[in-house]
C-alpha positions in Angstrom: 79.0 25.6 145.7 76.8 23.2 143.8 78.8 20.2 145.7 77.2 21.7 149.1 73.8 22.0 148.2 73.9 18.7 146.7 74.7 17.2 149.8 72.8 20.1 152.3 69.9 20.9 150.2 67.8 22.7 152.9 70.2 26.0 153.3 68.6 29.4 153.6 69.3 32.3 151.2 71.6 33.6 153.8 73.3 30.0 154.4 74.0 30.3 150.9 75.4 33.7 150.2 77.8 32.9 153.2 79.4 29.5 151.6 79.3 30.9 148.4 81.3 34.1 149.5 83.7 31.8 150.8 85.8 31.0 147.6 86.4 34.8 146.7 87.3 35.5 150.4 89.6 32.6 150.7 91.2 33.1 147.3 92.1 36.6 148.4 93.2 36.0 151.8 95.4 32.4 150.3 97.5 35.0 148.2 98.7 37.0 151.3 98.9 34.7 153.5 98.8 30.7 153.1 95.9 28.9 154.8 95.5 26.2 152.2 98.0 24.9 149.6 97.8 27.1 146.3 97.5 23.9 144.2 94.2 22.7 146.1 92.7 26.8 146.6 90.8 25.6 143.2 89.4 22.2 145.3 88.6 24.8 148.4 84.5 23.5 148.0 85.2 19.8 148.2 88.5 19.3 150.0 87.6 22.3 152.8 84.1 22.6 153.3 82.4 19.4 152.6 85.3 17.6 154.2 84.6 20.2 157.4 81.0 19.5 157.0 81.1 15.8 157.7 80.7 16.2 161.1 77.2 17.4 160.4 76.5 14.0 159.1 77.8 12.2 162.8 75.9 14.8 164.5 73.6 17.9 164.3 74.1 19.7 166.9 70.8 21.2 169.0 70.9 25.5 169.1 72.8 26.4 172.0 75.6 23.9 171.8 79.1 25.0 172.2 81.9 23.7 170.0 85.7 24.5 170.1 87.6 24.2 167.4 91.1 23.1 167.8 94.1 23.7 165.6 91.6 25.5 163.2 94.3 27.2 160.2 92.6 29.8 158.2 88.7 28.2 159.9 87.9 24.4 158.9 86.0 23.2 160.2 84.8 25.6 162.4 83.6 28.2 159.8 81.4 26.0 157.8 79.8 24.2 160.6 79.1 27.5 162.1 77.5 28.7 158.9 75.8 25.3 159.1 74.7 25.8 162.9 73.5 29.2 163.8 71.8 28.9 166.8 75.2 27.2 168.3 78.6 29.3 169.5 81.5 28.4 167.9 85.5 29.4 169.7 88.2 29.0 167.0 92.0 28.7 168.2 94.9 28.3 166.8 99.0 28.7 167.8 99.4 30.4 164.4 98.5 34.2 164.7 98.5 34.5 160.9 96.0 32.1 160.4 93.4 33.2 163.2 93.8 36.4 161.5 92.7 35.0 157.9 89.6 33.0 160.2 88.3 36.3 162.1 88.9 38.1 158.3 86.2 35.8 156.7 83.9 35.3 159.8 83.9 39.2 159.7 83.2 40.1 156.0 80.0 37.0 156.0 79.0 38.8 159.1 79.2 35.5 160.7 78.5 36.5 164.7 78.8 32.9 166.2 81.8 32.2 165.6 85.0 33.4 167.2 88.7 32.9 166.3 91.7 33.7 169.4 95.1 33.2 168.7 95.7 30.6 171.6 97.7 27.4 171.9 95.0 24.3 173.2 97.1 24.1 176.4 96.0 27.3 177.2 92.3 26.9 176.2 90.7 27.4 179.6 87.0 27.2 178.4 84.3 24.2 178.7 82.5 22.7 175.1 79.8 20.5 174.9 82.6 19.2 171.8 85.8 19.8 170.9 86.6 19.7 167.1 89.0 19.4 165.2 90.9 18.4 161.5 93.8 16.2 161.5 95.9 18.2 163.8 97.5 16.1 165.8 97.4 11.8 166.9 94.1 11.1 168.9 95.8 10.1 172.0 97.7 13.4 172.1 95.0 15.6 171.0 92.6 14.2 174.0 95.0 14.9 176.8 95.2 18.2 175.9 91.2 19.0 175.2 89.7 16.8 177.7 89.7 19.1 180.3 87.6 21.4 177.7 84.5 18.9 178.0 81.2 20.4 179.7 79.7 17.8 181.8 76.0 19.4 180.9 74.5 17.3 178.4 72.6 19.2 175.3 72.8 16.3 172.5 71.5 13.1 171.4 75.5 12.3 171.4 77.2 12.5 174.6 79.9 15.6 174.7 83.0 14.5 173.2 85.6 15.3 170.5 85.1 14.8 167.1 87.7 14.9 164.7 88.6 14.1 160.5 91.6 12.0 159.6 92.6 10.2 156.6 94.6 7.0 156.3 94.9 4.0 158.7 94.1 4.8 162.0 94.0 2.0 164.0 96.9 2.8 166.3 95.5 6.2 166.9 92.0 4.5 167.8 93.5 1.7 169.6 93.1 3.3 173.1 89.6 4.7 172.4 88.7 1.0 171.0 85.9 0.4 173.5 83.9 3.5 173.3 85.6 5.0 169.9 82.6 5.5 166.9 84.6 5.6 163.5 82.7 6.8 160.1 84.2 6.2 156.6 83.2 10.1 154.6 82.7 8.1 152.0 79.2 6.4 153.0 78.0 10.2 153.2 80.1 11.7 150.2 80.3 9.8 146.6 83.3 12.0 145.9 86.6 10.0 145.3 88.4 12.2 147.2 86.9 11.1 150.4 87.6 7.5 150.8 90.0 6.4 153.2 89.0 9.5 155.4 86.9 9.1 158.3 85.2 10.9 161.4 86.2 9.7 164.5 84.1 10.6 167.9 85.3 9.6 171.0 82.6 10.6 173.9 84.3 11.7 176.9 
């Protein structure tokens, strides 16, 4: 916990109960059903929700944004940034039943009510988002043709809508299409942590 409110001081008491309830939650859930790697459950802070909170450092998002998160597993980053952002709605899918189930489980037992995990493939996703989000699921190229008919055309944000997404490693063939308008940020400008270099946040406005 103390690695989040080093780096998001300004949480409420409620803010806080929620990401510290996390680790229990996800420790419980990680031994019925796997959501994150049993070796990195202890790094579940760090590697999970900082990492999902680094979009809050390419953008905060103004109350009453919508967000999908794509490809979301057991919640990242859609749980945290929703804990984060309360005054925004936040749609969680995934093609992995299981996994939803862990996400609605926790959203559920922090009474988290802006937040709301759907077993659904992203094909499917019929929905418009002021931003699509989204942690190294798939190649850029092939993760925009599928969510780019999710973006709103209403404007709520000193960033245009778009997608946002982590990655590690080198990315420049990924970004090569995007080059013109793509905004890449190294995590580890924001985060000291030696985990994070080498991983970025990419936003592409669409």
């Amino acid at each position: 916990m103390d690695i989040i409110l080093k780096y998001f001081p300004h949480l409420s008491v409620g803010q806080q109960q929620q990401f510290a309830a996390l680790d229990a939650l996800y420790r419980d859930w990680n031994a019925k059903i796997n959501v994150i790697s049993r070796k990195d459950i202890d790094n579940l802070y760090e590697h999970h929700v900082l990492h999902s909170l680094a979009i809050a450092k390419m953008i905060q998002f103004t109350p009453g944004t919508s967000i999908l998160d794509f490809g979301t597993g057991g919640g990242f980053p859609g749980i945290p940034l929703a804990i984060l952002f309360p005054e925004c709605q936040f749609k969680l899918i995934d093609g992995t039943g299981k996994k939803i189930r862990v996400a609605q489980e926790v959203c559920n037992a922090i009474g988290l009510k802006n937040c709301h995990p759907e077993h659904l493939r992203g094909e499917d996703e019929k929905g418009k988002y002021d931003f699509v989000v989204s942690r190294a699921v798939m190649p850029l190229p092939d993760l925009m043709k599928i969510v780019r008919k999710n973006i709103s055309k209403e404007q709520h944000n000193a960033l245009p809508n778009g997608v946002i997404c982590l990655k590690g490693g080198d990315l420049q063939a990924e970004t090569n299409p995007f080059r013109r308008i793509v905004d890449t940020e190294e995590l580890s400008s924001w985060f000291s942590e030696e985990w994070f270099k080498e991983k970025h946040c990419i936003y592409v406005p669409v």
